[in-house]
N, C-alpha and C positions, 0 to 999 in steps of 0.2 A: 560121548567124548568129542572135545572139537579139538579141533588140528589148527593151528595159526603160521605164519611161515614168516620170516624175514630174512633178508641177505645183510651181512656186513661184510664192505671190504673182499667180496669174495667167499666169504662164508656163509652155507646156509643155515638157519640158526630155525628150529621146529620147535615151539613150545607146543606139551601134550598137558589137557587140558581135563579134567574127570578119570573114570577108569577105566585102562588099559585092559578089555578082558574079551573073553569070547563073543559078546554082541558086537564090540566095536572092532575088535582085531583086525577083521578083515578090509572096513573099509580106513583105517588107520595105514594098513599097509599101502593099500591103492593109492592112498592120497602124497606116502612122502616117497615110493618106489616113481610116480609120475612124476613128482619134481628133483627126481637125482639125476645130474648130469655127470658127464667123464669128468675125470681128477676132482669129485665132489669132496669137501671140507664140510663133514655135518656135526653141527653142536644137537642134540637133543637135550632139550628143556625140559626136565621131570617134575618141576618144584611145584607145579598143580595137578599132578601123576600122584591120585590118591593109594590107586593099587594097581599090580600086574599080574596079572593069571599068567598059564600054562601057555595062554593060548597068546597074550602079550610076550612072553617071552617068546614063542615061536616069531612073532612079527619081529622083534627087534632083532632076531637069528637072523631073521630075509633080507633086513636092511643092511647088516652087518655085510653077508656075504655078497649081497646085490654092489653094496661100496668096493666093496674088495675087491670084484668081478670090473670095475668101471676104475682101478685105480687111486679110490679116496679112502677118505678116512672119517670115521666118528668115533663122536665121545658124549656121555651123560653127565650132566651136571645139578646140579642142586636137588640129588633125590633125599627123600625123606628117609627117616630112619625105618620104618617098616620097607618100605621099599629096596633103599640098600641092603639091606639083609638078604633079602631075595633075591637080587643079583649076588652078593658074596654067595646066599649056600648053592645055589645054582651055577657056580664058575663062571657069571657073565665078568668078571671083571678081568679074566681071560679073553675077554672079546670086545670089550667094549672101555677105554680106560676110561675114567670118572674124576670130575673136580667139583670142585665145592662151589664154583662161580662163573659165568659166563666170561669174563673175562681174562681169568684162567686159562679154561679152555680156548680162549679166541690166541693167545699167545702161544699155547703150543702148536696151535696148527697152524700159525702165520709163518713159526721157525720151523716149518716141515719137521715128520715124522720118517 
């Protein structure tokens, strides 16, 4: 899996890249827990997020409460229909709200949460 990262405006914006699974999980987490700063605004990128395991959904948990822990907020955007599914039957959309488009999600988090 690769990790790419870009800032807008304030927002850091992680596109995730191949699959989210137990071999990558772990260095997936290292790489966007290292670039989360205090009051972080993070868009996560799905839309080349072919799959997520068990063990992907653990990492996105860490990131989740790692934000929470520091103040910020995140959100997922352009996942694929397999994917979304797996967040829906898994209750991540309890934890993580979700848009259809990066721009989207750039507007909710500009207007504070």
């Amino acid at each position: 899996m690769k990790v790419n990262f870009e800032k807008r405006e304030g927002v850091d914006i992680v596109n995730l890249i191949g699959r989210l699974d137990g071999n990558t999980a772990p260095s997936v987490k290292d790489e966007i827990i290292e670039e989360l700063n205090e009051n972080t605004s993070l868009i996560i990128d799905m839309k080349d997020c072919e799959y997520v395991s068990s063990a992907g959904l653990r990492v996105l948990m860490i990131i989740a409460k790692t934000l929470k822990s520091k103040g910020g907020t995140g959100v997922l955007v352009e996942m694929s229909e397999e994917v979304g599914d797996v967040m829906e039957m898994t209750g991540f959309g309890n934890i993580f709200r979700s848009f259809k488009t990066i721009d989207e999600a750039f507007e909710f988090l500009q207007r504070g949460v």
